[in-house]
C-alpha positions as a LaTeX table, in Angstrom:
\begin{tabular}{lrrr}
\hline
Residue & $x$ (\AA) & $y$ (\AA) & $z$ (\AA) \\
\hline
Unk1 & 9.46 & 79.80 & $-72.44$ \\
Unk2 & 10.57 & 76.62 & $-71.08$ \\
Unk3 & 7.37 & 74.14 & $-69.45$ \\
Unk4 & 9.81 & 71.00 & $-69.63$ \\
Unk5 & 12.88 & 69.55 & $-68.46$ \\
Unk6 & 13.61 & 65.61 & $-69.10$ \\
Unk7 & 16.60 & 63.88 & $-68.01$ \\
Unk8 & 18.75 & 60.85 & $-69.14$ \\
Unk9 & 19.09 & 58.12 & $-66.25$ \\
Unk10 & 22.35 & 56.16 & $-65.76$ \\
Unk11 & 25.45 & 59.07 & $-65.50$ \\
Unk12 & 23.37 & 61.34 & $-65.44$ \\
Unk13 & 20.75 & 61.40 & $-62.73$ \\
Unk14 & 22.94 & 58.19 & $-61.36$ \\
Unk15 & 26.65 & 57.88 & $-61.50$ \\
Unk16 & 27.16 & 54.64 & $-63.05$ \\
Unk17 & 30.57 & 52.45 & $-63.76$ \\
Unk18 & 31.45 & 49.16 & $-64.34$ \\
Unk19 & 34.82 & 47.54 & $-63.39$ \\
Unk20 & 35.72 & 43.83 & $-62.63$ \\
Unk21 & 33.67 & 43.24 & $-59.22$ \\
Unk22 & 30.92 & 43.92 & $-61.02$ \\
Unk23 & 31.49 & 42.43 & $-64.20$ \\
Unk24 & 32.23 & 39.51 & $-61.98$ \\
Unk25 & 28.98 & 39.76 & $-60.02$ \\
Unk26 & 26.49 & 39.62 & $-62.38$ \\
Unk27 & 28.01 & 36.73 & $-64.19$ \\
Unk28 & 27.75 & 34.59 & $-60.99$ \\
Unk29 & 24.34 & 35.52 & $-60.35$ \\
Unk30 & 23.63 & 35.29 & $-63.74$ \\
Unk31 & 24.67 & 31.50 & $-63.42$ \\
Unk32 & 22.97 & 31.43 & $-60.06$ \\
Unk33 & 19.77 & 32.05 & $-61.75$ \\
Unk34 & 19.92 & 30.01 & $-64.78$ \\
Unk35 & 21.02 & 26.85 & $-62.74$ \\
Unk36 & 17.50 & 28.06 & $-60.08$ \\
Unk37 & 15.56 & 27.62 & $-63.32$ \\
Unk38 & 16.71 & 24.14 & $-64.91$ \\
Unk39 & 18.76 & 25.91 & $-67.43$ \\
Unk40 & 22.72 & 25.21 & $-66.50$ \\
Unk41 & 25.14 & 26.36 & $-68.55$ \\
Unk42 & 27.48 & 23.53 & $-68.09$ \\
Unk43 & 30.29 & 25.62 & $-68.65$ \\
Unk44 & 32.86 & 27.63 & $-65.36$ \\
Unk45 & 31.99 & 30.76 & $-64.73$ \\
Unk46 & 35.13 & 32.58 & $-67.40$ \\
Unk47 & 33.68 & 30.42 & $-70.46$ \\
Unk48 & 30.45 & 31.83 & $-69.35$ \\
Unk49 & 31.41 & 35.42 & $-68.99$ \\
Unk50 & 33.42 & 35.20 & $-72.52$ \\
Unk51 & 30.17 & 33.53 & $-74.33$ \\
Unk52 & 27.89 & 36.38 & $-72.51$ \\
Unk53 & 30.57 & 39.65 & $-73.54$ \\
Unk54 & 30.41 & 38.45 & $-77.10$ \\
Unk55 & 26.18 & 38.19 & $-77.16$ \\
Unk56 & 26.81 & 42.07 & $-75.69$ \\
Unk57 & 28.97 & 42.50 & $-78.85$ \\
Unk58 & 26.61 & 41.35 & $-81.25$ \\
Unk59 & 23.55 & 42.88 & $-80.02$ \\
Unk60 & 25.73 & 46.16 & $-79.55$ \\
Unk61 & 26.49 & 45.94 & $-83.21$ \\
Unk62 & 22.96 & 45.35 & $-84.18$ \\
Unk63 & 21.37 & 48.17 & $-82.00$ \\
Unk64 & 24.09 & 50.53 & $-82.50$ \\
Unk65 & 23.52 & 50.38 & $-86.36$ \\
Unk66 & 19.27 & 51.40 & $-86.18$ \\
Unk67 & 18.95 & 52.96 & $-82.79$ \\
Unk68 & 16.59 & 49.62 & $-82.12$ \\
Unk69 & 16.26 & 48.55 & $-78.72$ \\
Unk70 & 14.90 & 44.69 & $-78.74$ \\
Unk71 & 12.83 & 43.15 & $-75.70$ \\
Unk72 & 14.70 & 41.34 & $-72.68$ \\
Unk73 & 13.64 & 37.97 & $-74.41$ \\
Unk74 & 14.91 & 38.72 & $-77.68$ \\
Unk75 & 18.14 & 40.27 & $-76.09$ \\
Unk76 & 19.06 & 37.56 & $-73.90$ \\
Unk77 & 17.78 & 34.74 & $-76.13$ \\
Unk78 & 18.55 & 35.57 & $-79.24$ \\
Unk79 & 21.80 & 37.63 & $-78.34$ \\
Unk80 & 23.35 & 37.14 & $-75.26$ \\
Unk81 & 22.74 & 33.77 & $-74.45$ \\
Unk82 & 22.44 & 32.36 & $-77.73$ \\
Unk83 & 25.65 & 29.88 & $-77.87$ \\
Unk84 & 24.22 & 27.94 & $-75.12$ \\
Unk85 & 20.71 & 26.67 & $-77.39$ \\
Unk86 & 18.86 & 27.38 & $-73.99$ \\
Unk87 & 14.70 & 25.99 & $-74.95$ \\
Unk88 & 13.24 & 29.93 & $-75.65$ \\
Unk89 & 10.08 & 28.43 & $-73.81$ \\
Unk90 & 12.00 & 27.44 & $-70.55$ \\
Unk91 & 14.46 & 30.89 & $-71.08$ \\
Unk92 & 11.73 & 33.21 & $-72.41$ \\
Unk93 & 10.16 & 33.35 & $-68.63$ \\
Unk94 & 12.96 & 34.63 & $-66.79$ \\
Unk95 & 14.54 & 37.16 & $-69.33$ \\
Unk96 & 13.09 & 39.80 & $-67.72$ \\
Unk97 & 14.57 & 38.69 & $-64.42$ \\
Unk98 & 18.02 & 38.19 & $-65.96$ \\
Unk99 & 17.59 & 41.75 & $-67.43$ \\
Unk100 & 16.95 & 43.66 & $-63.95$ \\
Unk101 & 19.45 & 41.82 & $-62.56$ \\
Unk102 & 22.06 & 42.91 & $-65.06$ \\
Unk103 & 21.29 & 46.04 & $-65.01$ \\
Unk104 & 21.60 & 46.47 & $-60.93$ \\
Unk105 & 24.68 & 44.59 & $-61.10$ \\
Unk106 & 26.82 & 44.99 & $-63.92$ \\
Unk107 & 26.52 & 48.70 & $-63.18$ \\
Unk108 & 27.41 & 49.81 & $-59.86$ \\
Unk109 & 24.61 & 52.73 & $-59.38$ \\
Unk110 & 24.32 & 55.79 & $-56.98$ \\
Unk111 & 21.73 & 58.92 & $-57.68$ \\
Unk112 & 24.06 & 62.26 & $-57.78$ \\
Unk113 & 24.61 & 64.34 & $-55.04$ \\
Unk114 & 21.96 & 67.23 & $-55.22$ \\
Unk115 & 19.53 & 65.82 & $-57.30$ \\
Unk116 & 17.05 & 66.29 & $-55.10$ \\
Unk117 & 17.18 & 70.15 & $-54.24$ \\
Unk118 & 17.65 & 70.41 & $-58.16$ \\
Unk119 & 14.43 & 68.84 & $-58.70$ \\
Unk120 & 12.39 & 70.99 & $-55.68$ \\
Unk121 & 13.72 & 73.86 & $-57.31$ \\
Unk122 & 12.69 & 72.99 & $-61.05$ \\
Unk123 & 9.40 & 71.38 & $-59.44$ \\
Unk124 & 8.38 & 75.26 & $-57.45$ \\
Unk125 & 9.11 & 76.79 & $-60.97$ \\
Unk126 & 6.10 & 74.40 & $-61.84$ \\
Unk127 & 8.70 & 72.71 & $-64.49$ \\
Unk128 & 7.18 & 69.03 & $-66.20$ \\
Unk129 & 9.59 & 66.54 & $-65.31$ \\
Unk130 & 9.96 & 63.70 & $-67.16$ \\
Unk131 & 13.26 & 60.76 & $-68.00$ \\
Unk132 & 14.12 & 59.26 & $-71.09$ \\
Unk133 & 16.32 & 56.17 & $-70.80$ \\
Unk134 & 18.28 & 54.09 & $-72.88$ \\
Unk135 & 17.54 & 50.38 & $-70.57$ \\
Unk136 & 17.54 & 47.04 & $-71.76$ \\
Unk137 & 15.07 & 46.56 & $-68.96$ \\
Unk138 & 11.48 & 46.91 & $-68.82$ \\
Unk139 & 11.09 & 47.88 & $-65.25$ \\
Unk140 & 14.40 & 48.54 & $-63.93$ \\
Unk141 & 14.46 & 52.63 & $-64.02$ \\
Unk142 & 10.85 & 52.65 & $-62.76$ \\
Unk143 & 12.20 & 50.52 & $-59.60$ \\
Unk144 & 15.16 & 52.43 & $-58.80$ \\
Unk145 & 13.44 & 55.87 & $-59.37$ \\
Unk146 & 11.10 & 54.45 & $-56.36$ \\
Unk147 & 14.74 & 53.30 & $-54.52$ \\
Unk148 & 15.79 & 56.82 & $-54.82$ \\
Unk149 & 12.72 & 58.39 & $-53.56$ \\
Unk150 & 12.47 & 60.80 & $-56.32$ \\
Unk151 & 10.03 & 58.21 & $-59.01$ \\
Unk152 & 6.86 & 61.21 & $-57.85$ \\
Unk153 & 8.88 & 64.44 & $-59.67$ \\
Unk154 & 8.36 & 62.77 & $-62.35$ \\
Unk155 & 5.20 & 62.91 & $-64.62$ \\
Unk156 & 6.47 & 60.76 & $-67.41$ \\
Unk157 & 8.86 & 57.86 & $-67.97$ \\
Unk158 & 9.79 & 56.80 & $-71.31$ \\
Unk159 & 12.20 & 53.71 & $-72.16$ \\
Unk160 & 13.86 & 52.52 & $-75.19$ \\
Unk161 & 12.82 & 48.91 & $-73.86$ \\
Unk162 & 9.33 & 49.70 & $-73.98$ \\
Unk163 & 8.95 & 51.84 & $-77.30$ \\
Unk164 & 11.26 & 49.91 & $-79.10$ \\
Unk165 & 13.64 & 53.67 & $-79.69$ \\
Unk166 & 16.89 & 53.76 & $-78.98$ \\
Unk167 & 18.60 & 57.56 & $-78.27$ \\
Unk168 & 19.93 & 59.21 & $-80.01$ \\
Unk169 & 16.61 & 57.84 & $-82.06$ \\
Unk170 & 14.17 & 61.24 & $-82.36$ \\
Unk171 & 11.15 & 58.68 & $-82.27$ \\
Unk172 & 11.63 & 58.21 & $-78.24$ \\
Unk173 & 12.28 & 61.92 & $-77.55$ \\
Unk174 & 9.06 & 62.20 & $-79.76$ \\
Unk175 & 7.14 & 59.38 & $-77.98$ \\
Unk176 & 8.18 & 61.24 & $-74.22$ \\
Unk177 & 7.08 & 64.72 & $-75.88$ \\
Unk178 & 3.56 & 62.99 & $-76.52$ \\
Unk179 & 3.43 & 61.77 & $-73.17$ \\
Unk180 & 3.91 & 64.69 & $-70.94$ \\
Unk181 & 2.52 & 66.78 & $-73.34$ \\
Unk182 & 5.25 & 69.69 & $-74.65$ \\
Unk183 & 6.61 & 71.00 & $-77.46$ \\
Unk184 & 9.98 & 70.23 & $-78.17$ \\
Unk185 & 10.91 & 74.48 & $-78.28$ \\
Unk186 & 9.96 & 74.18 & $-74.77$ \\
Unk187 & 11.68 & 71.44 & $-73.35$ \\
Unk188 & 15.53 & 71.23 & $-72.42$ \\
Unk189 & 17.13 & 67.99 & $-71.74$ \\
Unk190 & 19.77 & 66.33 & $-69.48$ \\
Unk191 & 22.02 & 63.66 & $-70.69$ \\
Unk192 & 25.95 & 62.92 & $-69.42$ \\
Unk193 & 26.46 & 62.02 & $-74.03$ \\
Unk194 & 26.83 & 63.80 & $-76.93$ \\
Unk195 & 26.10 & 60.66 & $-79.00$ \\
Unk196 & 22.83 & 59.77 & $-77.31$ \\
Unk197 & 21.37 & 62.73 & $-75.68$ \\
Unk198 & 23.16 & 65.97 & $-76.96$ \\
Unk199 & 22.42 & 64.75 & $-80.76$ \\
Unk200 & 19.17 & 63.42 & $-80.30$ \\
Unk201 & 17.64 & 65.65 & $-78.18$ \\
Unk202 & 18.82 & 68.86 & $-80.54$ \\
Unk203 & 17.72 & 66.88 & $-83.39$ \\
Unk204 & 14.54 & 66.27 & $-81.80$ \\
Unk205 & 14.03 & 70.24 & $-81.77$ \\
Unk206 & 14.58 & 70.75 & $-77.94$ \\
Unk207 & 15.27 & 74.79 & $-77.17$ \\
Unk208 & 18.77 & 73.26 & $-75.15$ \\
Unk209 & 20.51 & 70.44 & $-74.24$ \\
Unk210 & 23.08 & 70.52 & $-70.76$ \\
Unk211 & 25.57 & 67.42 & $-70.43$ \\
Unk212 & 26.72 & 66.25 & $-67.19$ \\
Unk213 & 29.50 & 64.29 & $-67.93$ \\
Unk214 & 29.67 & 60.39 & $-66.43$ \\
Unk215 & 32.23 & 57.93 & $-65.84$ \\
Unk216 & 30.92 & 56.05 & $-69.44$ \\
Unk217 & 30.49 & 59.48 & $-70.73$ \\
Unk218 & 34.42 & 58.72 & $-72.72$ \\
Unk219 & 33.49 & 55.74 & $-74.13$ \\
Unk220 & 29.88 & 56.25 & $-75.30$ \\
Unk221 & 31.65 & 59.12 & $-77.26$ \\
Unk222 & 33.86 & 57.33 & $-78.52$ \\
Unk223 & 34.75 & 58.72 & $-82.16$ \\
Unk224 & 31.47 & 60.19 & $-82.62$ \\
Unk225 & 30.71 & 62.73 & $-85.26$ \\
Unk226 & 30.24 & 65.34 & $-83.13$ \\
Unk227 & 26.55 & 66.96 & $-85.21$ \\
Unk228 & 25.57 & 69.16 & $-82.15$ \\
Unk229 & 27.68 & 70.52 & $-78.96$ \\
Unk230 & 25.64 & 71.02 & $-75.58$ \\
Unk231 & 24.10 & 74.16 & $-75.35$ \\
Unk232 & 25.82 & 74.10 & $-71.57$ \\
Unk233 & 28.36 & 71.33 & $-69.58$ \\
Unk234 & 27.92 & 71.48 & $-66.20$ \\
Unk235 & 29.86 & 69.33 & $-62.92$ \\
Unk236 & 27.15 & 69.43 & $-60.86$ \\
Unk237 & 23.32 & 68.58 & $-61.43$ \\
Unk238 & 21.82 & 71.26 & $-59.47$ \\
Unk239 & 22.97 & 73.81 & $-61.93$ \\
Unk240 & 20.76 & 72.73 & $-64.05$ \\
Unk241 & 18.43 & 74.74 & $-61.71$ \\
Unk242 & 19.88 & 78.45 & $-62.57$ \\
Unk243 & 20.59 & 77.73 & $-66.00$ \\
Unk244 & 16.44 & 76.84 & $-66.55$ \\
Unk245 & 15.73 & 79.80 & $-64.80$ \\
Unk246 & 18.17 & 82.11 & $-66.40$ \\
Unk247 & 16.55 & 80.91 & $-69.62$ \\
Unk248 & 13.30 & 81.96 & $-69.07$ \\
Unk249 & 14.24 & 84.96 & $-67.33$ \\
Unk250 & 15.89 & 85.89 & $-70.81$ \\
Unk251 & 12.36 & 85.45 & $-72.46$ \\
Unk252 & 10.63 & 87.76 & $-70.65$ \\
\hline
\end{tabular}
């Protein structure tokens, strides 16, 4: 019987994309708020952006290889904004700042079309609702959950920023299966990856695992080993309605 459904964020609840406006626009507020706080970069805007893509390299390379996902102040200080020599006590402050922002801009962000009815309809089965995020924000998914209207479906929120877990890392899925209380043979997750959700959500024991497929979804897969295939691949969230309730239909 399935008691649980939890759902990736960005491409999956969210479509999300990037693409030069803005790339663009979060490097200039980027600079906006490191020249607001003393800390000026002292270099134009495309030095800025090159020295900023390759801290994203290296702390890509470094989380990628352990599924670790570091703090907004050791992201940004030690990785990201590390050629400039930036004081970590005047930096350290507004890391957290820098990270939300990034995260809002960088990516442009919309929730999916039907998300809502999709949640009603798992909520009147009396489904546990839950979302576990890659972020390299503390507070961003919490925020825009409230922006979408939808943050009270959902009884648990777990982030790689906060527990340290990066997906496809069974330690989060374990840490969110703690929280709202399930068993992983009762729990089916959402994700728009095979690397980060579909693998480490069937490694993690869940009964089934449906991808979405994103804009990123491509790239994030990317040469992959492909371990585990989704249990289903749907276009459009809402079906992830039916196919709950088809599954427990099936086990009675």
């Amino acid at each position: 019987m399935i008691t649980t459904v939890l759902f990736d964020m960005g491409g999956t609840l969210e479509d999300i994309f990037v693409d030069d406006q803005s790339e663009w626009e979060a490097i200039e507020k980027l600079d906006t708020i490191l020249k607001r706080n003393g800390l000026d970069p002292q270099v134009d805007l495309d030095e800025l952006k090159r020295r900023v893509d390759a801290g994203w390299v290296r702390y890509g390379k470094y989380r990628d290889s352990c599924d670790v996902e570091l703090k907004p102040v050791e992201i940004w200080c030690d990785y990201t904004l590390s050629d400039f020599a930036f004081p970590h006590e005047k930096l350290a402050p507004h890391c957290e700042e820098i990270a939300h922002m990034w995260e809002v801009t960088h990516y442009h962000r919309r929730l999916r079309p039907h998300v809502v009815p999709m949640l009603d309809g798992l909520k009147a089965m009396g489904m546990k609702l839950g979302v576990v995020s890659n972020t390299a924000a503390l507070y961003q998914v919490f925020d825009i959950l409230e922006e979408y209207g939808i943050r009270d479906y959902f009884q648990d929120v777990t982030l790689s920023s906060v527990t340290g877990f990066r997906k496809p890392c069974t330690d989060i899925f374990t840490v969110a299966l703690r929280e709202i209380q399930s068993k992983p043979e009762e729990c089916v997750y959402v994700g728009d990856t095979v690397s980060r959700d579909i693998i480490g959500s069937k490694r993690a024991g869940f009964a089934a695992a449906i991808q979405i497929c994103s804009k990123l979804t491509g790239e994030k897969d990317s040469g992959i080993r492909r371990e585990f295939e989704p249990d289903y691949v749907v276009d459009d969230i809402y079906e992830v309605y039916p196919i709950v309730q088809k599954m427990n239909a099936l086990k009675n």
